[in-house]
Structure formats: C-alpha cells, structure tokens
LUMVEXVO-412554 format. One record per residue (C-alpha): residue in one letter; chain; x, y, z. Coordinates in nm, 2 decimals. Example, Ala and Ser with C-alpha at 12.3 -4.5 7.8 and 13.67 -1.06 7.14 Angstrom:
 code unit      x      y      z
    a    A   1.23  -0.45   0.78
    s    A   1.37  -0.11   0.71
This chain:
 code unit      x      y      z
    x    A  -2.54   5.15  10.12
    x    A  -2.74   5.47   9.96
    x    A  -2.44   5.51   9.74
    x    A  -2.43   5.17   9.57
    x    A  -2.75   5.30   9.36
    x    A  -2.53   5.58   9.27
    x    A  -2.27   5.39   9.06
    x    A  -2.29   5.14   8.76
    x    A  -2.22   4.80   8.79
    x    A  -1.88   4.82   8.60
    x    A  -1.79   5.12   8.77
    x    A  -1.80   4.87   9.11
    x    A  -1.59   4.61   8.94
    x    A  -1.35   4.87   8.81
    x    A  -1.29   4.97   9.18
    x    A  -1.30   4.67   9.34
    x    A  -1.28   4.32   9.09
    x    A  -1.42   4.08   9.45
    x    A  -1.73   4.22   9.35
    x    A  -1.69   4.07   9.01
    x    A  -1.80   3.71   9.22
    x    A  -2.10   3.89   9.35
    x    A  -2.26   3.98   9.07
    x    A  -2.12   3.63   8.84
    x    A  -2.33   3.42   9.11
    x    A  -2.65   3.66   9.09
    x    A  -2.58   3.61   8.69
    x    A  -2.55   4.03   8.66
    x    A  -2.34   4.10   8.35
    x    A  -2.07   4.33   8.50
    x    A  -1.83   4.35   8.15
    x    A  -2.08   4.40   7.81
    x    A  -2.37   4.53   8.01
    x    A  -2.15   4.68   8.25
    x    A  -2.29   5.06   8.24
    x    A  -2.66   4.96   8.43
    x    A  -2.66   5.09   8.81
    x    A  -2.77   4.83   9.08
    x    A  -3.09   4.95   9.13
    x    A  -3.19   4.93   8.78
    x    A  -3.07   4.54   8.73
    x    A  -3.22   4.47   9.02
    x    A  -3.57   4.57   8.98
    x    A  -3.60   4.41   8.58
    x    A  -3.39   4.08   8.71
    x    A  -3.67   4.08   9.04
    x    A  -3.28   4.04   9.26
    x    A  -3.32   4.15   9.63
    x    A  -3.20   4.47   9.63
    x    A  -3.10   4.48   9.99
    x    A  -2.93   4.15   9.94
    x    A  -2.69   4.22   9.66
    x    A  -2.60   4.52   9.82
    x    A  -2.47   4.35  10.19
    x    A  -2.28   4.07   9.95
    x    A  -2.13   4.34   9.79
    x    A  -2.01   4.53  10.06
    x    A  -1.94   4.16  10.26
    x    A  -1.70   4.12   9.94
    x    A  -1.52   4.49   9.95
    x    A  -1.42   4.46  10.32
    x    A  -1.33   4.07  10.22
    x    A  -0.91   4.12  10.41
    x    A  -0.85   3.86  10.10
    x    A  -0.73   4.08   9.81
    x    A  -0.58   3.88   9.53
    x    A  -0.68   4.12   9.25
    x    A  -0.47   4.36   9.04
    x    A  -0.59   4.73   9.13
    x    A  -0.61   4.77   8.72
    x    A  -0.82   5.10   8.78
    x    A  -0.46   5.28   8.91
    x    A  -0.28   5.16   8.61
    x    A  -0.14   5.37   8.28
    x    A  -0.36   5.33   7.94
    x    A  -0.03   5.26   7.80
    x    A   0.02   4.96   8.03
    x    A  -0.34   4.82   8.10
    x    A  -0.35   4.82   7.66
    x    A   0.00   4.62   7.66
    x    A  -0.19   4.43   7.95
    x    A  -0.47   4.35   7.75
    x    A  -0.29   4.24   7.44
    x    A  -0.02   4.03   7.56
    x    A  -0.26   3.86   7.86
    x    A  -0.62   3.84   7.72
    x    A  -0.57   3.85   7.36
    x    A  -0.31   3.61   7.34
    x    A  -0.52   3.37   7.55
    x    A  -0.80   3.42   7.26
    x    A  -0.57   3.29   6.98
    x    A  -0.45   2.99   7.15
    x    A  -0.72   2.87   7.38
    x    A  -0.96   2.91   7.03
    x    A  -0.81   2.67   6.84
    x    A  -0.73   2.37   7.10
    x    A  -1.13   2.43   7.21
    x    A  -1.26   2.43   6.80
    x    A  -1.04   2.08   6.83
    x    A  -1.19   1.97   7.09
    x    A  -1.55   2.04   7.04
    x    A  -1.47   1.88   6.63
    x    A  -1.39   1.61   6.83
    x    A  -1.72   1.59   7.03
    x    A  -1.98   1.63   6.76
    x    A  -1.80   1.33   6.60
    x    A  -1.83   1.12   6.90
    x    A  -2.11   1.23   7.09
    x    A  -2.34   1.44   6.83
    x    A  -2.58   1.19   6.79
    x    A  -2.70   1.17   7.16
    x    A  -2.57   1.56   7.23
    x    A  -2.70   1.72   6.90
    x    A  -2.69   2.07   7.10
    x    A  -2.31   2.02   7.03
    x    A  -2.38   2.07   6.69
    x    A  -2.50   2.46   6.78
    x    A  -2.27   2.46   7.05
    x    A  -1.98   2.40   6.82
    x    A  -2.07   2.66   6.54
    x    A  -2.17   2.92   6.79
    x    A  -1.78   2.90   6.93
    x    A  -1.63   2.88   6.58
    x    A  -1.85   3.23   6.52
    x    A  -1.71   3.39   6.86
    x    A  -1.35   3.27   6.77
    x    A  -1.36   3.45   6.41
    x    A  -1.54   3.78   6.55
    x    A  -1.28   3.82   6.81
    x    A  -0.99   3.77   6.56
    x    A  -1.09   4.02   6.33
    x    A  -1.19   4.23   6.73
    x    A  -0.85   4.18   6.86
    x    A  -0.69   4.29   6.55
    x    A  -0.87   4.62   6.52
    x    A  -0.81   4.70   6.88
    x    A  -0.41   4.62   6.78
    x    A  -0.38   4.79   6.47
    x    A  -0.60   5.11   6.55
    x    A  -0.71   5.14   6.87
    x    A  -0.42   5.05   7.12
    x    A  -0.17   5.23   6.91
    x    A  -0.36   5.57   6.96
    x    A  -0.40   5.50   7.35
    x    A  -0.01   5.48   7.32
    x    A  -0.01   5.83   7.14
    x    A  -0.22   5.97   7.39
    x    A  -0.05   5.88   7.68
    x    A   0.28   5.98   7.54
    x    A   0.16   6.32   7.46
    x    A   0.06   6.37   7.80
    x    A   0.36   6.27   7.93
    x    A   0.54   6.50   7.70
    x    A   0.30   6.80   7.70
    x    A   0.29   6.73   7.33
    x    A  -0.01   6.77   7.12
    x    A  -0.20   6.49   6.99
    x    A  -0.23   6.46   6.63
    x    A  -0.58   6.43   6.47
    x    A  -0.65   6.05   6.39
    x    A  -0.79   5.94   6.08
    x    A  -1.11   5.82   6.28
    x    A  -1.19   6.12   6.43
    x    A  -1.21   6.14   6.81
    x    A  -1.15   5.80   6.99
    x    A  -1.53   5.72   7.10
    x    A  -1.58   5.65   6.73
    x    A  -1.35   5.32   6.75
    x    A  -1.44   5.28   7.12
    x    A  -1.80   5.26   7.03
    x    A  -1.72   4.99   6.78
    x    A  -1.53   4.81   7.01
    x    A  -1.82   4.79   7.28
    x    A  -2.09   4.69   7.01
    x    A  -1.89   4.38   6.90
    x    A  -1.82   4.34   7.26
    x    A  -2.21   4.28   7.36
    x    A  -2.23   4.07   7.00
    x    A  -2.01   3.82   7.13
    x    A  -2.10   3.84   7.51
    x    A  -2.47   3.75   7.34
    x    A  -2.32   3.42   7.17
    x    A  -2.11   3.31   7.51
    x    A  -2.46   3.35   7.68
    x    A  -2.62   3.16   7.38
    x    A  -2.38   2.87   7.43
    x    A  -2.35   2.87   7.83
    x    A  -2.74   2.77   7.79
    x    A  -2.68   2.48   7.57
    x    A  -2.38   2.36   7.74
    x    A  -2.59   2.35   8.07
    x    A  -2.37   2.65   8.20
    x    A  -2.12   2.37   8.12
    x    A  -2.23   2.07   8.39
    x    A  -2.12   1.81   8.16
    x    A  -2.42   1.52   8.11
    x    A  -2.41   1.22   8.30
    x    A  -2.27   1.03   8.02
    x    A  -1.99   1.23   7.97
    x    A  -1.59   1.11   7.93
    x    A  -1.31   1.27   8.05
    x    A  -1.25   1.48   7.66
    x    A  -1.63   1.57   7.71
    x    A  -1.57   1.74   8.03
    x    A  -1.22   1.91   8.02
    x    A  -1.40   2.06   7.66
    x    A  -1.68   2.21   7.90
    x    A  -1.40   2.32   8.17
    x    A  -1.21   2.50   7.89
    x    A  -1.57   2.67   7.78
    x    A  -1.56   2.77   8.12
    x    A  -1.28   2.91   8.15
    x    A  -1.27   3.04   7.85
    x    A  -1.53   3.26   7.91
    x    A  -1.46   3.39   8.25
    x    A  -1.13   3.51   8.07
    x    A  -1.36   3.71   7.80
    x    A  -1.54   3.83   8.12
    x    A  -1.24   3.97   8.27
    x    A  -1.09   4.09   7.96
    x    A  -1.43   4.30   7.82
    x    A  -1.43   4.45   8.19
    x    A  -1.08   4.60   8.20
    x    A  -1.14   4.76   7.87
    x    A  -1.50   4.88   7.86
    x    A  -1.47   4.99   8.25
    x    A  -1.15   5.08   8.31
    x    A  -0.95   5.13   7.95
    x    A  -1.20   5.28   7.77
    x    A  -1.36   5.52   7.95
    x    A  -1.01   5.68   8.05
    x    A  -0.90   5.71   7.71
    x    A  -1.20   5.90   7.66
    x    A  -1.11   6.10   7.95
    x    A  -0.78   6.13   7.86
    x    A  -0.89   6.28   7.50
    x    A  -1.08   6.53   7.62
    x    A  -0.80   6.68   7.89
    x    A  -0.56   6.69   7.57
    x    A  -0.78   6.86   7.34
    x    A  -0.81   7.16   7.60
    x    A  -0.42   7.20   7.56
C-alpha cells in the first residue's frame, strides 16, 4: 500500500469511484478538497492510516463494479455528461426542495428554528450554482468542445478571450469549495439529515432529498474537478505545442 501516499484523494476516486464510499463514511472530502494525498488527511483528521488504506484497497478489488469508468471518457462527452445529468438535476431538484423546506419553516419553525438557517443556506447554494452552471455552459464547456475537436482534426485552437483555460477552471473550483462549504454548513444543522423524532412524512422526504441532493453535488464536483478539469488542462497544453 506505499503507493496510496503517492496519489491525491481525487486522483483515487477518478480511478476507481467504490472508493468514493470509503472516504464518504471516514467523512474525507474526495470532490472540493479532492487534491490532498491520504497521508496528509489522515494525520490533520487523526484517521488510522493503516485502516483507510486496507478499506480502500477492500473496495478496489470489491468483484461488484456498478460505476461508470468516467476517467476513460472524451472531454467532449464527460462535459455533455455533466450538463445534461448533474446540471439538470440542480435546476429541478432546487426548486421542489426550496418548496419543501418553505413548507417546513411554516410548519415546524417554531420547534425546528435551525430550519430557518437551514432553509436560507439552500436558497444561497441553489442561486450560486445557477449563475455556476451557467458559466460552465456558456464559457467553459463550449471551449472543451473546441479543444477536443481540434485535436481530432489536427486543427489549431484559437486563442479564447479568457486566456488559457486554468483561468475559468480556477474559477470554477473556487465556487466549487464555496458551495461544498454551505452543504457542510447545512448537513450540521440538519443532523447529517436524521430527521427529529417528531418528524412527519414531508419533514423526512425534505431531509432524504437534502441527502440526495448532495451526494449528487458530490458526484458531480468529482467528475469535473478530478477527471474534466485537469484533462482539459492537459489537453491545452499538448495543443499549444502543435
């Protein structure tokens, strides 16, 4: 296991997403913070080093593969991926949740007034990744597209108004950790959503879509600060030596 050290945390779910579990259960943030190595999380977290490290590898020789080997994908595709899948999960799950959780402060606010924080900190998330999902549509994707389909057709790439594609990319993870930051924020209030004992059946499919909601975000800030992004950076690089 000497060469588990060697490799970030991302760079282990980018290769193998069973290990995503792993680190979820040891609470390791594998998508926004995903660029620590093992050793380093596990010595400021106090994890068992030696631990971790046999659940991971228990996890890559799992015979149970379910996951999509993103990692072996086209930019082109895993951007399409990302919009069509993740993004469009975003804009619909946020507004039946914001309905929702209006509809919990009403009834519930005044024995649940963490709601009341809970509630504004999701409205926040919802309009940051809105005006995210956008930019990453409008600017960002569109460029991968470029990139890739110069490659492909030993074309070469025209100079983009931003400059070289870490400048967006670097904006993209920022906003990335800002709104990782507020999930966290809100897990903590919501009890990593156990619903209270006095909870009725709207109050507990509300903290099931949380849930959900943000294992999505999880999945979807991994495949592009692990997998998407770094390649296009890559990928920039081999066509500016053409």
């Amino acid at each position: 296991m000497e060469t588990l050290n060697k490799k970030t945390i991302g760079e282990y779910v980018a290769e193998d997403f069973r290990t995503a579990a792993v680190f979820k259960k040891n609470k390791i943030d594998f998508c926004c913070r995903g660029n620590r190595s093992l050793e380093e999380v596990c010595e400021k977290e106090g994890i068992d080093y030696e631990l971790i490290s046999k659940e991971l590898e228990a996890s890559i020789q799992s015979n149970t593969n379910n996951s999509i080997d993103f990692n072996t994908w086209p930019l082109d595709l895993l951007a399409d991926y990302v919009e069509k899948t993740h993004h469009r999960y975003v804009e619909e799950k946020s507004v039946i949740i914001q309905q929702f959780l209006s509809k919990l402060v009403k009834v519930h606010g005044g024995n649940h007034p963490e709601l009341f924080e809970i509630h504004q900190i999701f409205n926040s998330v919802a309009q940051g990744l809105a005006a995210h999902m956008k930019k990453e549509e409008l600017i960002l994707f569109p460029f991968i597209r470029k990139m890739v389909k110069a490659q492909m057709s030993n074309e070469k790439l025209p100079q983009a108004h931003f400059g070289s594609v870490e400048n967006p990319i670097d904006m993209m993870e920022h906003e990335h950790t800002e709104e990782g930051d507020k999930l966290r924020r809100l897990a903590e209030l919501a009890n990593e959503y156990q619903p209270p004992a006095d909870a009725c059946n709207t109050y507990r499919v509300t903290f099931a879509m949380l849930d959900e909601f943000e294992q999505d975000l999880h999945k979807h800030i991994h495949l592009e600060n692990n997998i998407l992004f770094p390649k296009s950076i890559e990928l920039e690089k081999v066509l500016a030596k053409n």
